[in-house]
C-alpha distance (Angstrom), angle and dihedral (degrees) to the residues before:
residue distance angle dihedral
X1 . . .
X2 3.63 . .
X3 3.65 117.8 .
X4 3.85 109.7 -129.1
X5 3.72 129.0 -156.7
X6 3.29 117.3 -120.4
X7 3.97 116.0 -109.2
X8 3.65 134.6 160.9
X9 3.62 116.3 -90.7
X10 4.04 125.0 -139.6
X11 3.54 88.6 -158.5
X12 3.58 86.8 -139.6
X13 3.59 142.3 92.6
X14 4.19 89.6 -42.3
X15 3.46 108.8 79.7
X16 4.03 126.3 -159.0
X17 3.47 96.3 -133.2
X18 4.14 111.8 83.9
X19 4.12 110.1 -147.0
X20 3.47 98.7 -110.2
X21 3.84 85.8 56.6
X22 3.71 101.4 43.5
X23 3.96 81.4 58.9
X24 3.63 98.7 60.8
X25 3.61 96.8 45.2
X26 3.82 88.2 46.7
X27 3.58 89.3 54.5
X28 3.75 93.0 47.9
X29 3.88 90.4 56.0
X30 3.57 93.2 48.6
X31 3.72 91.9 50.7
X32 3.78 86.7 47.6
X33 4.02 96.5 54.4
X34 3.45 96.7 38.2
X35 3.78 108.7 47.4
X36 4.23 97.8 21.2
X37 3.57 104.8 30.7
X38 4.08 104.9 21.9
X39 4.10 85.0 64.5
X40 3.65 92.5 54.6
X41 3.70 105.7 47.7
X42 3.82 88.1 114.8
X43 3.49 96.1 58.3
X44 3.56 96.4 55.4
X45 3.63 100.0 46.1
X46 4.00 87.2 49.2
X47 3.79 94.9 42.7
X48 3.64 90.1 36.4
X49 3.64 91.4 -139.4
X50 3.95 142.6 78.9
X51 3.19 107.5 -105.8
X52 4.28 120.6 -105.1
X53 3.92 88.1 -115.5
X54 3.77 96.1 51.0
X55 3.85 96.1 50.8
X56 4.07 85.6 44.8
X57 3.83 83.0 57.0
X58 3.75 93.2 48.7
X59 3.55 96.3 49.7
X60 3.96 99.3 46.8
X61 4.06 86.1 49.7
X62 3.75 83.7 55.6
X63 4.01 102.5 -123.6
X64 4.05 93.1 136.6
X65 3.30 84.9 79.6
X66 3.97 118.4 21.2
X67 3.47 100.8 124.6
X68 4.00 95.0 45.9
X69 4.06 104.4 98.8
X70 4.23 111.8 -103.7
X71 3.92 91.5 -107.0
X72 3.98 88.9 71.3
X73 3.99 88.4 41.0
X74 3.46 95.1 -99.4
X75 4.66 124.3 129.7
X76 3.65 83.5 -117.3
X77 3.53 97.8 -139.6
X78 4.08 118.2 179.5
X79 3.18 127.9 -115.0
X80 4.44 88.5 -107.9
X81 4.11 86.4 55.2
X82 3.82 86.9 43.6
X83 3.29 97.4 67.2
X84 4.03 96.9 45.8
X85 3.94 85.6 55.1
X86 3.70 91.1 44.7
X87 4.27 91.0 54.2
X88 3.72 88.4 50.8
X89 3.85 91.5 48.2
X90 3.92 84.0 41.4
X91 4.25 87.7 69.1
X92 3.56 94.3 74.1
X93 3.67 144.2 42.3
X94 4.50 106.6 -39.8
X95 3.55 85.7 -139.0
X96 3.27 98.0 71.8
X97 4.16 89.9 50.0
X98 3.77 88.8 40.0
X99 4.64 85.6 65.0
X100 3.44 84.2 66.8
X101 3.97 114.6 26.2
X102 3.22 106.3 86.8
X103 4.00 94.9 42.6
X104 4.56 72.2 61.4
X105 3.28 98.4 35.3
X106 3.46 144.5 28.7
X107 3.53 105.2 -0.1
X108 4.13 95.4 32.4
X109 4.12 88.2 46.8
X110 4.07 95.9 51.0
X111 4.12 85.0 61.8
X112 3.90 94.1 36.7
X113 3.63 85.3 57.5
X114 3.94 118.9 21.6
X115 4.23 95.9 21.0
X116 3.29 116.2 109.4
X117 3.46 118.7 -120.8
X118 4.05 98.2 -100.8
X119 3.97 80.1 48.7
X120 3.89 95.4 53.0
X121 3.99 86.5 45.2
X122 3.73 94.0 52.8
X123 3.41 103.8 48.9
X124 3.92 118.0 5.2
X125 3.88 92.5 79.8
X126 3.64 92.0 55.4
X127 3.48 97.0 45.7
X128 3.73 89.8 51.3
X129 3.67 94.6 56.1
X130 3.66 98.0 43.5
X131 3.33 104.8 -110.5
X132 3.98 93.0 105.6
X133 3.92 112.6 50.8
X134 4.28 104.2 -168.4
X135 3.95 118.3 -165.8
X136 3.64 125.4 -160.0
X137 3.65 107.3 -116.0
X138 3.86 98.1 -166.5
X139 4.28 104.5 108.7
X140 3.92 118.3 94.6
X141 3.49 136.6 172.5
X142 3.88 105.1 -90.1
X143 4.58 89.9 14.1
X144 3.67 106.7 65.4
X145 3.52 113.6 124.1
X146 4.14 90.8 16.1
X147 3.56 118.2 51.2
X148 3.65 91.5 -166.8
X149 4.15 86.9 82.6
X150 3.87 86.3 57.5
X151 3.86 115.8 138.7
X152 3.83 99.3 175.0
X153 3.97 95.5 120.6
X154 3.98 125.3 -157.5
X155 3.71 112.4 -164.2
X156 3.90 126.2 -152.7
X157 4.40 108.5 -119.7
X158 3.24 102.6 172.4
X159 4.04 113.7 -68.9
X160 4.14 82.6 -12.5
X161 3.75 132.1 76.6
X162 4.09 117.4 -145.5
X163 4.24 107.4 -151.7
X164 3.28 114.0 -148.2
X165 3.98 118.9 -177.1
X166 4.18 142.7 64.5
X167 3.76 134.5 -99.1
X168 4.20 127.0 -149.1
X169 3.50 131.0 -142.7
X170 3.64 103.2 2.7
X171 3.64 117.8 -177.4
X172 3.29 109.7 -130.4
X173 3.78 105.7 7.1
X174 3.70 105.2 135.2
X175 3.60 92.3 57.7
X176 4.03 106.6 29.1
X177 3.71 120.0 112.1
X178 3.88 98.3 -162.7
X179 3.81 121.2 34.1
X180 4.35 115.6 -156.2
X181 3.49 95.3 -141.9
X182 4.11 127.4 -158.4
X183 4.41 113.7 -152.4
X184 3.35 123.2 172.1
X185 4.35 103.5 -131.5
X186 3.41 94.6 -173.1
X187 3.82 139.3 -6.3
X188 3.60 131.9 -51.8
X189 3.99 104.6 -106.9
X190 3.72 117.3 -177.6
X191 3.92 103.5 -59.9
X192 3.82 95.1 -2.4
X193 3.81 102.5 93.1
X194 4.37 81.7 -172.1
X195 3.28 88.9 -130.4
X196 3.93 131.3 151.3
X197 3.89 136.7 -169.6
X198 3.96 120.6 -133.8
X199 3.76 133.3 -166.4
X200 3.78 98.2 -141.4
X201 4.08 114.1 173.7
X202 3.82 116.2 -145.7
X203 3.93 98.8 -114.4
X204 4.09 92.2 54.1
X205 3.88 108.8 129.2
X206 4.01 106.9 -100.6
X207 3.38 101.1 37.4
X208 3.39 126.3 119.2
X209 4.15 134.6 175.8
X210 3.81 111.0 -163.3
X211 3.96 122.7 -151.3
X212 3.76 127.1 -44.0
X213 3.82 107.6 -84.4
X214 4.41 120.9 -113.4
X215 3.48 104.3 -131.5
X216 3.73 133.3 177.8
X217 3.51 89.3 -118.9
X218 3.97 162.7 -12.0
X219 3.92 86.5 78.6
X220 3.92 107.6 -159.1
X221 3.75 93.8 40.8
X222 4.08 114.0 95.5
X223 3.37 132.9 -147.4
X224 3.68 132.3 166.1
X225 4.43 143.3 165.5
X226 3.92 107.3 -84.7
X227 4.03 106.1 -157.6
X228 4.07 116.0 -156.8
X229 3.93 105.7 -149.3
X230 3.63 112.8 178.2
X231 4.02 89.6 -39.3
X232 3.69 107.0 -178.1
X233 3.99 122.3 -156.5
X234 3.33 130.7 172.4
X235 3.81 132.1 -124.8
X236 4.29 93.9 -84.2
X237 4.13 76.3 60.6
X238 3.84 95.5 75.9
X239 4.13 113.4 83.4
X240 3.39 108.0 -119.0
X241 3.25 98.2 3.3
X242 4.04 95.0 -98.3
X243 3.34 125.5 76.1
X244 3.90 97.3 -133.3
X245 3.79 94.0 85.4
X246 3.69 99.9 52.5
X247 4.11 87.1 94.7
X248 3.78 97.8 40.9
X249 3.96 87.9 50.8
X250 3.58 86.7 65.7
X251 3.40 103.2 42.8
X252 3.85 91.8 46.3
X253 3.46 95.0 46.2
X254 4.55 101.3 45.4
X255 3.74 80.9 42.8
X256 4.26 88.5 59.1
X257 4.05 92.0 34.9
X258 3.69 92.5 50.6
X259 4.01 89.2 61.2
X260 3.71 81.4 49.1
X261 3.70 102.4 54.7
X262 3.54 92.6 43.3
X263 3.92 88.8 56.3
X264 4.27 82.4 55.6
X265 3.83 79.5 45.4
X266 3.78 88.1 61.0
X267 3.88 96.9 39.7
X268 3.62 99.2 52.0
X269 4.00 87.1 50.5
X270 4.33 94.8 50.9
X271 4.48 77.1 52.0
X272 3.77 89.4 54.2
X273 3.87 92.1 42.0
X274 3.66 94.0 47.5
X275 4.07 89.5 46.9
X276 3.77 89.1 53.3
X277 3.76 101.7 46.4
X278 3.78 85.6 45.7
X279 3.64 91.2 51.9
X280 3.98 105.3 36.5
X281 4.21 81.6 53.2
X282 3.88 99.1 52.2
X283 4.16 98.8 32.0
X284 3.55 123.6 88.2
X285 3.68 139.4 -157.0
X286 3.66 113.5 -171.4
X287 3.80 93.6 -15.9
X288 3.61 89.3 -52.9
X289 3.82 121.9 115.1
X290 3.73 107.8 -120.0
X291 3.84 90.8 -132.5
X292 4.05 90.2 68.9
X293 4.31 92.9 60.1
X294 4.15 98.3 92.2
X295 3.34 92.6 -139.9
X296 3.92 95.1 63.1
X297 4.03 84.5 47.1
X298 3.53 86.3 50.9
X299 3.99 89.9 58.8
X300 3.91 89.4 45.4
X301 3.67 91.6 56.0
X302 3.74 94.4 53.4
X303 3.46 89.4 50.5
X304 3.95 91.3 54.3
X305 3.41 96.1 48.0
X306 3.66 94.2 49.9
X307 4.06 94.1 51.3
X308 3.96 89.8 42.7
X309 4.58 95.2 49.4
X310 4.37 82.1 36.8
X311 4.26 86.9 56.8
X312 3.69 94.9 38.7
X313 3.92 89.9 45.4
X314 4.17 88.9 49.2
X315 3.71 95.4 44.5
X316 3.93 86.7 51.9
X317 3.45 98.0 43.0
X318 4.01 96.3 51.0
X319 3.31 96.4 52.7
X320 3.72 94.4 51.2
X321 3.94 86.4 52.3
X322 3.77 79.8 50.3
X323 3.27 105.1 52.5
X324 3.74 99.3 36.7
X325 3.62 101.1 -110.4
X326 3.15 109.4 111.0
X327 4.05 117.2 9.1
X328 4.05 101.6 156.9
X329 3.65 120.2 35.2
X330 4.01 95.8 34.3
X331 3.79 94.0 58.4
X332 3.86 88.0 43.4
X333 4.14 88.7 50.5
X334 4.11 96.7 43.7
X335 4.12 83.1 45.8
X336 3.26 99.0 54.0
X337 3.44 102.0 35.9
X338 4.30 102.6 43.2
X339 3.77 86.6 44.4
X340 3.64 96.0 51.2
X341 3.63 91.1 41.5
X342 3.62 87.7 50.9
X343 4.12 103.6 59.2
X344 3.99 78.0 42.1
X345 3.87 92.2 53.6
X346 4.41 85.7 43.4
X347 3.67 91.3 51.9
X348 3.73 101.0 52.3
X349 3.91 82.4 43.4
X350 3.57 84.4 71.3
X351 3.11 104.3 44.4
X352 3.57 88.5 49.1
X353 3.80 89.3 59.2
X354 3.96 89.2 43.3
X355 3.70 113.0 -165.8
X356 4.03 91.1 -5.5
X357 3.99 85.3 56.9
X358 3.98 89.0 68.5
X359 3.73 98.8 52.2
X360 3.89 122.1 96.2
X361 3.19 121.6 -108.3
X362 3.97 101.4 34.8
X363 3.60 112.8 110.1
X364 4.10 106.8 -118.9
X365 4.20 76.8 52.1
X366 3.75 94.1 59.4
X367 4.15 89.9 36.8
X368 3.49 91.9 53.9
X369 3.38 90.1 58.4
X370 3.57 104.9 42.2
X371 3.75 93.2 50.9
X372 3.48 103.5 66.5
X373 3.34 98.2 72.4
X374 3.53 90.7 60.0
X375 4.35 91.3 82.2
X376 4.12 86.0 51.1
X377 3.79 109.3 50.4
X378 3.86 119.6 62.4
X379 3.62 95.6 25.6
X380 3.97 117.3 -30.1
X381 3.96 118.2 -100.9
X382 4.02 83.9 -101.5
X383 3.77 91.5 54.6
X384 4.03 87.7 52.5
X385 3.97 95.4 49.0
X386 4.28 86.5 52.3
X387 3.54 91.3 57.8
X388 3.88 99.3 39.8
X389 3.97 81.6 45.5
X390 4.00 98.2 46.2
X391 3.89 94.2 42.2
X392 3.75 87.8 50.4
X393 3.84 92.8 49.5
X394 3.73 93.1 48.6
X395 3.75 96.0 39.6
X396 4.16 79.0 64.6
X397 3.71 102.5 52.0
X398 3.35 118.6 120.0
X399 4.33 102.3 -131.5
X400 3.17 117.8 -108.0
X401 4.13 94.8 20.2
């Protein structure tokens, strides 16, 4: 891959990457998915793991860290060229994505944006390179998709802060060598959610990661309960040094990941598109190509339309992130919509296939799987509709009513 100089980012509307470069690495990675890691989907979902040689491929083409700004060692993609990466990476198997996402996403953007820079200095470099892979310890039983039911605590001792509490489904656990941690250090008052971000690395006393979740799908991707027991940190622990951000970092950052996942939403939909155009061309029923009964081409074009609005809604929604304008409701709307339209697009996959749909092994099988996850993590599809709904209500209040 391209070599790129390293240059300060803004981490704002200019991105590092000129055009002409963004398209050669973008070519790269869709050379890489489609001819190295398209062929061995099977062995990851049997192995359920990505293979030692794939992730050594990853990190020499630099994709740990391509949306972490050049100064820190990262390609310093934007957030608009993010999400054209992320629908290439989207074709294949979300494990393979899901190595690297939060080291780009919401672990990586928390310190990008609310570290200080000591923090930044410390660990963005290695987490660019690979060599650091940070989770996002914010999910608990009963505070998923709202934070403001978190009952991780952090306690002031002193200059320290003990963190006392346990974490569900974290991407990543089993292997991550810094966890971003969210602890409520005092109560939610009004606006003030109470909440505070930590810095906690992997080997500090007290904490504890519990066995590799079984999950329906996304083989190769691990996730896994992180318990807090008495976890002390020191001072350099707290992001930003202030606890006032700890809320806004999460905010901020699901807002930017949900533009992300919908962008997976959108690749995993062109694969089950591409599976089903391939199939209803080459299958037969009674001589006849499958692709010629109007009824299957009536299932192809829903699937086309849904991939093309899904793209057009990402693209939109990115650059509105980008640029500022919009950096709530339009990830909530390209969420809700590109993952919906995804399990859609995976269902009529399979019925596409017919019996050959439901057998392991065969793509649209595997994507239907992986896909429904996409409407739980980041905020479920339920969470997105309240805050499409509540903004629109409020937008429509008369002041002072």
């Amino acid at each position: 891959m391209t070599t790129l100089a390293s240059d300060p980012s803004t981490y704002a509307g200019n991105p590092d990457v000129p055009d002409d470069v963004f398209a050669d690495v973008l070519a790269q990675v869709t050379d890489f998915v489609r001819t190295r890691v398209v062929p061995r989907e099977t062995e990851i979902m049997t192995t359920d793991a990505v293979p030692a040689d794939l992730r050594a491929q990853v990190a020499e083409m630099g994709l740990f860290g391509y949306a972490i700004p050049q100064e820190w060692g990262g390609l310093g993609l934007d957030l608009v060229q993010d999400v054209e990466l992320t629908m290439q990476l989207g074709y294949t198997c979300l494990s393979l994505r899901s190595m690297f996402g939060t080291n780009n996403g919401i672990a990586g953007q928390v310190l990008v944006g609310y570290g200080t820079e000591e923090q930044r200095a410390r660990w963005l470099p290695d987490i660019a390179s690979g060599a650091v892979v940070a989770s996002f310890a914010l999910t608990e039983p009963g505070a998923g998709s709202n934070p403001a039911g978190m009952r991780t605590t952090a306690v002031r001792d002193g200059d320290d802060w003990v963190i006392d509490g346990s974490k569900c489904f974290i991407t990543n656990a089993p292997d991550a060598q810094l966890f971003v941690v969210f602890a409520r250090v005092r109560p939610a008052v009004g606006k003030d959610a109470g909440i505070a971000v930590f810095l906690v690395p992997s080997e500090t006393p007290g904490v504890e990661v519990g066995a590799k979740d079984v999950k329906m799908g996304q083989e190769g991707s691990r996730t896994a309960e992180v318990t807090f027991a008495g976890v002390r940190v020191g001072p350099e622990a707290l992001v930003g040094g202030d606890v006032e951000v700890g809320y806004r970092a999460a905010m901020t950052s699901l807002a930017r990941g949900r533009i992300v996942v919908a962008a997976m939403a959108v690749g995993c939909a062109q694969r089950a598109l591409d599976e089903s155009v391939s199939y209803a061309a080459s299958a037969t029923q009674g001589g006849t190509p499958i692709g010629e009964f109007q009824l299957v081409q009536a299932m192809l074009a829903d699937l086309q339309t849904g991939v093309h609005a899904g793209r057009a809604l990402v693209r939109d929604a990115a650059r509105l992130y980008a640029t500022g304008a919009d950096t709530r409701v339009a990830p909530s709307v390209a969420k809700l919509y590109c993952t919906e339209m995804a399990g859609k697009a995976a269902d009529l996959a399979v019925q596409v296939h017919g019996g050959t749909g439901y057998m392991r092994e065969v793509p649209v099988e595997r994507i239907y799987r992986d896909v429904r996850l996409l409407r739980l993590y980041e905020g479920t599809s339920e969470i997105q509709r309240l805050i499409i709904g509540g903004a629109l209500v409020r937008g429509a209040r008369v002041p002072g009513a």
